[in-house]
C-alpha positions in Angstrom: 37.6 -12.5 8.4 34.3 -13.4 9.9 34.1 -17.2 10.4 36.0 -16.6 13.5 33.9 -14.6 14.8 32.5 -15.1 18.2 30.3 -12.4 19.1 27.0 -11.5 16.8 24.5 -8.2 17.1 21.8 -8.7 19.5 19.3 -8.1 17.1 20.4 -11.4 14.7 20.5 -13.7 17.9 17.5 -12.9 19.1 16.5 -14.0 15.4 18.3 -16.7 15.5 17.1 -18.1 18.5 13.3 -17.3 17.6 14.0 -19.8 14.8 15.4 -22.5 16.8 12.2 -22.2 18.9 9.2 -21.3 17.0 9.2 -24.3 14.2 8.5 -26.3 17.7 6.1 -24.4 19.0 3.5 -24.3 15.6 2.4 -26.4 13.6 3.1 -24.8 10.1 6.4 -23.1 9.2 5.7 -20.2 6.2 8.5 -18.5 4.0 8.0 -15.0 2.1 10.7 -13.5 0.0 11.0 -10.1 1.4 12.4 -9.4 -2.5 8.5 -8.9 -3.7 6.9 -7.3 -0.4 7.1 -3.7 0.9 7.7 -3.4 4.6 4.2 -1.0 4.2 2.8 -4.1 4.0 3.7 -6.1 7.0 2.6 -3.6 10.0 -1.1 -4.0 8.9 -0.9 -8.2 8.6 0.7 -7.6 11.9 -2.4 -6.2 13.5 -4.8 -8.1 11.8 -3.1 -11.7 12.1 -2.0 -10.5 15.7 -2.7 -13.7 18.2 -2.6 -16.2 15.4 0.2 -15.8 13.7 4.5 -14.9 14.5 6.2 -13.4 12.3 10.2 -13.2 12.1 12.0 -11.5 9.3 15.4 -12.3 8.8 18.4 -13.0 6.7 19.2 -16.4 4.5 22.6 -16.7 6.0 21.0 -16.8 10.0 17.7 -18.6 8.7 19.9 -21.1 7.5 22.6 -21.8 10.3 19.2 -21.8 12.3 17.1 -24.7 10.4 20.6 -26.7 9.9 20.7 -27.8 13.5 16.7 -28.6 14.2 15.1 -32.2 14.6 12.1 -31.0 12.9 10.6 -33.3 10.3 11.1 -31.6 7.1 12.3 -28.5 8.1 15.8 -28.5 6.4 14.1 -29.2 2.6 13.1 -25.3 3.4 17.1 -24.6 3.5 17.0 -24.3 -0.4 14.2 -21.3 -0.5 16.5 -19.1 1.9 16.9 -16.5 -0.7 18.5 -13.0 0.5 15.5 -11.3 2.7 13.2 -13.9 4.0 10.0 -13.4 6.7 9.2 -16.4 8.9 5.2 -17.2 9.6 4.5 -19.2 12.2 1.1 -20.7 12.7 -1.6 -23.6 13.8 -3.7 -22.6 11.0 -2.9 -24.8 7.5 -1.0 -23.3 5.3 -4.0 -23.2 2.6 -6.0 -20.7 4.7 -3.1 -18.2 5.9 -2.4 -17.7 2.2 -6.2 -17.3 1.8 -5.9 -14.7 4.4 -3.0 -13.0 3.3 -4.6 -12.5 -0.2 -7.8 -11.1 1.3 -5.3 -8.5 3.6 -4.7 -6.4 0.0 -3.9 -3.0 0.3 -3.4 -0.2 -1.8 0.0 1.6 -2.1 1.6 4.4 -4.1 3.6 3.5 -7.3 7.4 2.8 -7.8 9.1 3.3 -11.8 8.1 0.1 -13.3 5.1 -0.8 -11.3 2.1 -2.2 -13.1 -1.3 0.0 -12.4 -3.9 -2.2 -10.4 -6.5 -0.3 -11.6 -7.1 2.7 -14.3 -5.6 5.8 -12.8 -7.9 8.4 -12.7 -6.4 11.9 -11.8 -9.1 14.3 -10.8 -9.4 17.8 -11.8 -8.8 20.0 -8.7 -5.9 22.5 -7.1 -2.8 20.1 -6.5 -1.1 23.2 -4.3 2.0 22.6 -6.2 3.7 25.9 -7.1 4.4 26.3 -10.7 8.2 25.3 -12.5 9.6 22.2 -13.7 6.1 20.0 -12.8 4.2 22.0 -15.1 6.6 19.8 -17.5 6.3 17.1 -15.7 2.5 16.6 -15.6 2.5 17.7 -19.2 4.5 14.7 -20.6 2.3 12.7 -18.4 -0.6 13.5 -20.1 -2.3 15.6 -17.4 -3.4 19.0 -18.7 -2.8 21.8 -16.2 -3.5 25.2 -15.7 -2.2 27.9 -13.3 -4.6 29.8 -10.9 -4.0 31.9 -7.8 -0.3 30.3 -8.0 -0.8 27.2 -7.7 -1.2 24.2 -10.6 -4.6 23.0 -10.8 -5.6 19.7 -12.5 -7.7 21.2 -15.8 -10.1 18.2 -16.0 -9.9 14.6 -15.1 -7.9 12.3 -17.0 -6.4 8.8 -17.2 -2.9 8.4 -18.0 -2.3 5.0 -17.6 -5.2 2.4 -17.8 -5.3 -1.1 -15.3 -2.2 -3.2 -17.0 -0.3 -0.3 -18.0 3.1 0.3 -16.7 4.0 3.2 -14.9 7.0 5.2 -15.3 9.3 7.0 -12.8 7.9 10.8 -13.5 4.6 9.8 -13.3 5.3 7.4 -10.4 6.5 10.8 -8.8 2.9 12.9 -9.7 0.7 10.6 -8.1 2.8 10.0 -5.1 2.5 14.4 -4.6 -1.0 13.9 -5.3 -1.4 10.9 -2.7 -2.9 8.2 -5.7 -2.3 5.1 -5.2 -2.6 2.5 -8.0 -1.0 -0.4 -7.4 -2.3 -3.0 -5.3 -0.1 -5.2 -3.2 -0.3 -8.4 -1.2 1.6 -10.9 0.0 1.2 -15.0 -0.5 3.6 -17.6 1.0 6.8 -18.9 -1.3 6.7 -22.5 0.6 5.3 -23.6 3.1 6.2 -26.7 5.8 3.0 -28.6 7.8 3.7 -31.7 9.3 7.0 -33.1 7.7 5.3 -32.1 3.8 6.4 -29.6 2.1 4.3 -27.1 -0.2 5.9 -25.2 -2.9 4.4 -21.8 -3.9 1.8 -22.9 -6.5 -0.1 -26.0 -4.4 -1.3 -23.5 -1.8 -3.0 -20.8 -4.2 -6.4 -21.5 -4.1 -9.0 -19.7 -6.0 -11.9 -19.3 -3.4 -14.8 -18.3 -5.7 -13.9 -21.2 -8.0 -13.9 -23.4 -5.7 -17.3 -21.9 -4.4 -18.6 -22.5 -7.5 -17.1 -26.1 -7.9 -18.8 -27.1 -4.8 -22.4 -25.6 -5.7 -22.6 -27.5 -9.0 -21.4 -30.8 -7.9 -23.9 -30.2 -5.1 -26.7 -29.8 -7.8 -26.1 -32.5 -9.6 -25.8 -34.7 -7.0 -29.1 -33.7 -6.1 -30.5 -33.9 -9.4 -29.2 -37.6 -9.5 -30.6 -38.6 -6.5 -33.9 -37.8 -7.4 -34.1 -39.0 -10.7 -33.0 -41.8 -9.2 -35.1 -42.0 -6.0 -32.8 -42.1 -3.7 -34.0 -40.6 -0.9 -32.2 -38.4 1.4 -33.2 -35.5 4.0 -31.7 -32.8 1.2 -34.6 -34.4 -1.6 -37.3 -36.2 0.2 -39.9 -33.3 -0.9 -38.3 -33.0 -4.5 -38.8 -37.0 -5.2 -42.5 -36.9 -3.3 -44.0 -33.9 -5.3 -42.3 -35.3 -8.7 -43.8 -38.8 -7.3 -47.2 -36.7 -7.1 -46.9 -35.4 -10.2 -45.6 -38.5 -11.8 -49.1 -40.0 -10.1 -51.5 -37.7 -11.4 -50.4 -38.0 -15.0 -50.6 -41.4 -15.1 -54.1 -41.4 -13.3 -55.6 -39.1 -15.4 -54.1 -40.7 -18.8 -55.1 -43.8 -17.5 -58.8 -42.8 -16.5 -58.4 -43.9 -13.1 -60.3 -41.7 -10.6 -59.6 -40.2 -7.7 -60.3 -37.3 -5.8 -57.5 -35.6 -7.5 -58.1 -36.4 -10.9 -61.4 -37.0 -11.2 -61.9 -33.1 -12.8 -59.1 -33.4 -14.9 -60.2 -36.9 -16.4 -63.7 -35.7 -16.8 -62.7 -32.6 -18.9 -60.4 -34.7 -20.7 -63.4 -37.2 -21.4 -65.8 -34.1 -22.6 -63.0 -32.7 -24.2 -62.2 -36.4 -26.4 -66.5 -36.6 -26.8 -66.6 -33.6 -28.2 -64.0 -33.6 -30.3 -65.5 -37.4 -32.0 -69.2 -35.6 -32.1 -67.5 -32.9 -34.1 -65.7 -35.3 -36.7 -68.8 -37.3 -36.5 -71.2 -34.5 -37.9 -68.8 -33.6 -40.4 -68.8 -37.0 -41.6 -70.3 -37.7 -45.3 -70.6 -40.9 -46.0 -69.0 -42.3 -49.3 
């Protein structure tokens, strides 16, 4: 009934048409499945990615038709993750550092039935403002314990009902949301990714910063350490491999007996040091 049709909502062609035109304009063409992200989410990327990045959300039928007729290197092998709800990014910045950004851009959001908790959920004791009836129940089977004062429920004491990990039902999805808690801690990373004619599938582009960091700081520091105990000099070592040179110096000076300005204390306390220590054998000495 609708193959012949000739005539689509303004809203899908200007879509449509953003996606025959953006994968030209930038350099790196970004896919999230809407089926994971909460449109809470995207106004505040929006603002902070605003100037860097374009963003088109839109459905797989349209995405596809769209990408089908493109002579962009690589841009249909993206046809096959055009799942339901999609969201376009398109950037200049690699693909590797937008999803860095996107996992930084975290936020905080009130809980669905199911959810996992982000974090233990601590409700604190105070006056929720919530007349009395059925959520008396309600916060009972939660765990919460209640009391009623000046006609209101107040919180009795604070209490954790569900601890980070824990999954939270629909009933007490419902309490925090009347309370304004929010336990569940949402962000959004890229599904594939195009840059260039090469594809990136969802796992190449998550990059663990810190371990990386850390990667970094001890090849660093054992590249130093080899350099010096090899004496190979560079601008990072020089005054590493001169004072162990120094050091290395003195040793052998004083073990040696070899004087010099340096050493010449440290060879002559060595020397008292060795004559006493013969004088005292020496006058212990009984002959046989």
């Amino acid at each position: 009934m609708h193959e012949n049709r000739t005539e689509y909502p303004k809203r899908k062609t200007q879509m449509y048409q953003q996606l025959l035109e953006l994968p030209k304009k930038y350099k790196v063409v970004s896919i999230i499945q809407m089926r994971k992200v909460r449109s809470t989410q995207i106004l505040p990327l929006r603002k902070t990615l605003k100037g860097q990045v374009e963003f088109v959300c839109v459905k797989d039928k349209v995405a596809a038709k769209a990408l089908e007729t493109l002579d962009v290197p690589g841009i249909k092998d993206l046809i096959d993750d055009l799942k339901g709800q999609i969201m376009f990014i398109f950037t200049d910045m690699s693909p590797f550092k937008l999803n860095v950004l996107l996992a930084k851009n975290k936020i905080m959001m009130a809980a669905r039935g199911g959810d996992i908790a982000s974090v233990d959920i601590v409700v604190p004791a105070k006056n929720t403002g919530i007349a009395p009836g059925p959520m008396l129940t309600e916060f009972k089977e939660a765990g919460i314990p209640t009391k009623i004062d000046q006609g209101t429920i107040w919180i009795a004491k604070d209490s954790t009902p569900v601890e980070k990990g824990g999954v939270i039902n629909e009933k007490l999805a419902s309490i925090l949301g009347k309370l304004d808690i929010k336990p569940v801690e949402a962000g959004i990373s890229l599904y594939s990714a195009l840059e260039d004619g090469l594809k990136y599938a969802e796992a190449e582009m998550i990059i663990d910063v810190e371990k990386i960091r850390d990667s970094f700081a001890q090849a660093h520091q054992e590249a130093v350490s080899l350099s010096i105990e090899a004496a190979y000099v560079t601008a990072d070592n020089i005054s590493q491999i001169l004072a162990k040179a120094s050091q290395y110096a003195r040793s052998l000076s004083v073990e040696s007996g070899f004087m010099t300005d340096e050493t010449k204390e440290q060879i002559l306390q060595k020397a008292d040091a060795q004559a006493r220590a013969v004088a005292g054998q020496a006058k212990d000495y009984t002959p046989a």
